[in-house]
N, C-alpha and C positions, 0 to 999 in steps of 0.2 A: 829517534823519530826521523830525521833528515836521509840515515843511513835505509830505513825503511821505506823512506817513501821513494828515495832514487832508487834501490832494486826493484823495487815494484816498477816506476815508470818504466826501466830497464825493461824486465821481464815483459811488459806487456808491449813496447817498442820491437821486443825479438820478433815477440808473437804476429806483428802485425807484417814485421819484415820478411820473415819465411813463408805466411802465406801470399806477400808479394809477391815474393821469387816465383812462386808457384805460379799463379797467375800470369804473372809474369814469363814463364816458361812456355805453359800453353800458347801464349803472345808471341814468341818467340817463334814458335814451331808452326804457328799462322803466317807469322810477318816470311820465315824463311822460306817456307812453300809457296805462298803468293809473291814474292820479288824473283825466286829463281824461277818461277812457270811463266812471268811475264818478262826475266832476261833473256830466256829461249826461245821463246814462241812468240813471241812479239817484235815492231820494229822498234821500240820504246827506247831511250837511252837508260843507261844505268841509272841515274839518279830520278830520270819519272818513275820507272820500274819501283826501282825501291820504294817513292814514296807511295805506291799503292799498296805497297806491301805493308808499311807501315798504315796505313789508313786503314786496312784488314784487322791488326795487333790492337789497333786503338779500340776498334767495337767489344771486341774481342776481351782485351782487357777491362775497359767500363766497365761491362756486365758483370766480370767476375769480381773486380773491386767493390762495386755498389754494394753485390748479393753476397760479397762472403767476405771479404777481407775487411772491408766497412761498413757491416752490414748493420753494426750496434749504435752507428751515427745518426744525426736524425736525418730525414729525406723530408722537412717542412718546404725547403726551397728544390726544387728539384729543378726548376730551370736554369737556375744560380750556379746551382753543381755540373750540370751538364755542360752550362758556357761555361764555367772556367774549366774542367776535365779536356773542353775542346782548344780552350785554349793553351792549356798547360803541355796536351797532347801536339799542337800545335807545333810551339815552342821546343817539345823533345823531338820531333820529325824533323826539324831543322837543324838542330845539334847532331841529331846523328844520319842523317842524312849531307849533314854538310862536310861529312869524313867522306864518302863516295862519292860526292862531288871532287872533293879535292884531290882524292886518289884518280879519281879516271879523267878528269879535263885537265888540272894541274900539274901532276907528277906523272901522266901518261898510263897510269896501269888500266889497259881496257881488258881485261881479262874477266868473266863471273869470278873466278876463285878470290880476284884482287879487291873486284865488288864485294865480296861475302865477309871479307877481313877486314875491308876499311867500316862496314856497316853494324854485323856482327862483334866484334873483336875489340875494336876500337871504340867505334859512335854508340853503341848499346850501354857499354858500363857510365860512358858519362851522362848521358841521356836517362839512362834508368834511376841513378843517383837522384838527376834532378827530379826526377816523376814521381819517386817515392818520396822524397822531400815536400816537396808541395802538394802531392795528392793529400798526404795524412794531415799537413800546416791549411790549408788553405780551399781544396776540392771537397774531403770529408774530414770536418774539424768536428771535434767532438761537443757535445752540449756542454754549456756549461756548466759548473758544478761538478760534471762527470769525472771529473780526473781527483776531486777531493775523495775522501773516505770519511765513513761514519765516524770514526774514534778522536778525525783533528779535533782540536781547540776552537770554541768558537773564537770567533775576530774580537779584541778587547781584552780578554783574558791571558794568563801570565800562565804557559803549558812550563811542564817542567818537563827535563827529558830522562825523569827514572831514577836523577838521584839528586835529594831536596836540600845538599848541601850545595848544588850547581844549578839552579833556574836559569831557564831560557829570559833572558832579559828582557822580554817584551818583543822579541822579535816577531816578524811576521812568519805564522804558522806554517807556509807554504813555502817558503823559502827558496822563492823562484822555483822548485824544482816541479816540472810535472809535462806529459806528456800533451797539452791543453795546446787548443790554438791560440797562436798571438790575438787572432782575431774576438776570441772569448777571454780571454785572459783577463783577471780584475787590475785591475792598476794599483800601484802598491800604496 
């Protein structure tokens, strides 16, 4: 049972992290064309630049996380969702924007190329970590109950796991494990 229900969370954590990526790619190819159209053509320094660029990836991404990647969440609060999205998106514009700051005032690389690596390269995988972490924990948490299945154990009952010479000693059915936000989660 334990070993079932953690590939399951698995499995549906893959699922939610590939269409990230995607999403996330789209974003990517917004935030890259809008920071390098505004490192050329504009007087902007690197780090305003980028964060327009990033402000672009943000919309960009929302829409696609709301409508597809978290589309099976509920949307009862949507104002809720959108301030913390803005804030979480916030929070990753400064993470990875604070590698192009530090590349081109700190360590002198005024170059676009140098721009593109500290922002790209660098600031996006940590930035993106954090985004994916807290969009799925805390932006779009799932309802609760959602992450149980029909077949658990009701709460109070003695589940066995398949073979009745080893019962589960009254442990709790859920066993920590599940893809659930902290913020739903039942208290043990």
């Amino acid at each position: 049972m334990l070993v079932a229900k953690v590939t399951s969370t698995v499995r549906k954590l893959y699922a939610e992290m590939l269409k990230f990526g995607v999403v996330g790619a789209i974003g990517v190819a917004s935030d890259v064309g809008s920071s390098n159209l505004l490192w050329k053509y504009t007087g902007l320094s690197h780090t305003v630049a980028s964060v327009g660029g990033t402000c672009a990836a943000t919309v960009t991404a929302y829409i696609g996380n709301r409508y597809w990647v978290f589309r099976d969440r509920p949307a009862d609060a949507r104002r809720r969702e959108m301030a913390m999205f803005a804030l979480i998106s916030l929070i990753g514009l400064i993470i990875e924007n604070s590698f192009v700051f530090v590349g081109d005032r700190v360590l002198g690389f005024h170059s676009i190329a140098a721009a593109n690596v500290a922002k790209f390269v660098l600031g996006l995988p940590v930035a993106g970590v954090f985004r994916f972490t807290t969009s799925h924990l805390f932006v779009f948490p799932e309802a609760a109950g959602a992450a149980g299945t029909a077949a658990e154990t009701p709460a109070g009952s003695t589940p066995s796991n398949g073979d009745d010479a080893l019962p589960n000693q009254g442990a709790d059915p859920d066993d920590g494990f599940s893809a659930q936000s902290p913020t739903t989660a039942s208290a043990p």
